[in-house]
C-alpha positions in Angstrom: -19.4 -7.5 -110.6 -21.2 -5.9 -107.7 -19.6 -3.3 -105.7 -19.0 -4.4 -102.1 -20.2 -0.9 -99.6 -17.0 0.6 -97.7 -18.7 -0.4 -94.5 -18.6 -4.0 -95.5 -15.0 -4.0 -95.9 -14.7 -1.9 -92.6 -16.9 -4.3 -90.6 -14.7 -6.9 -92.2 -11.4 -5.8 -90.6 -13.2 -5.2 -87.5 -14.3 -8.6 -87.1 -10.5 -9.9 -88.1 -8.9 -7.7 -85.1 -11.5 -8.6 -82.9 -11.0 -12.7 -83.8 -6.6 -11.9 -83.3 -6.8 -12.3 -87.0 -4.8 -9.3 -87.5 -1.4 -8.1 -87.2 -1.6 -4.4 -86.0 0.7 -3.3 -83.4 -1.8 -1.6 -81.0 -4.9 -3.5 -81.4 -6.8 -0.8 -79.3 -6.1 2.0 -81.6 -7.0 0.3 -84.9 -10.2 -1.2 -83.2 -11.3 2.3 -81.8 -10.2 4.1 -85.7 -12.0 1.1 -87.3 -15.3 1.7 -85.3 -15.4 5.7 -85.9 -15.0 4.7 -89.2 -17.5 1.9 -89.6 -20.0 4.8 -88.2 -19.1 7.6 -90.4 -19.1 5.0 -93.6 -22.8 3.9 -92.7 -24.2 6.8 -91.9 -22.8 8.6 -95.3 -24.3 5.4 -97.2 -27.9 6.0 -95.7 -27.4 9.5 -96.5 -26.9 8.4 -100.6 -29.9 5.8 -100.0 -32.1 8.6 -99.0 -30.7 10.9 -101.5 -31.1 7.8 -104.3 -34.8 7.0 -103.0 -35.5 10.9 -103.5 -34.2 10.9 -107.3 -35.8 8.0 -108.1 -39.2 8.1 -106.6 -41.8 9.9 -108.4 -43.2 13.1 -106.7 -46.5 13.0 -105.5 -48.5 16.0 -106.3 -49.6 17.6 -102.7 -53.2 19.0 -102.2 -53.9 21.7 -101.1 -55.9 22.0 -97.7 -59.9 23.1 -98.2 -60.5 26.6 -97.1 -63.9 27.0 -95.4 -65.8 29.3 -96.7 -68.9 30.9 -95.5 -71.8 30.6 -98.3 -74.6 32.3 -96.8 -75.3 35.7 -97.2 -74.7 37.8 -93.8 -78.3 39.1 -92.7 
């Protein structure tokens, strides 16, 4: 069974209270609480997708630069 992300389910109720599909009290409240949180749920999940990427992709071995060097003797 695949696990449905947070933000999903938040974007979910959203769209309910914004269609009168829901039965809050004060529809202003829950619609401003419900899109702080749809924020803060999305931006933690990038967050784990970068963090994920970075376990799971290999590291690529970095170079380092040339240095010039002069060959010629001074004279």
């Amino acid at each position: 069974m695949e696990r449905i992300p947070a933000s999903d389910r938040t974007r979910e109720k959203l769209r309910a209270l914004m269609e009168g599909r829901s039965e809050v009290a004060d529809g202003r409240s829950e619609l401003v609480r419900l899109a702080a949180r749809l924020i803060i749920e999305e931006a933690l999940e990038g967050e784990a997708g970068m963090r994920w990427d970075a376990i799971t992709t290999p590291a690529v071995p970095r170079l380092a630069p040339a240095i010039a060097t002069d060959t010629e003797p001074a004279g």
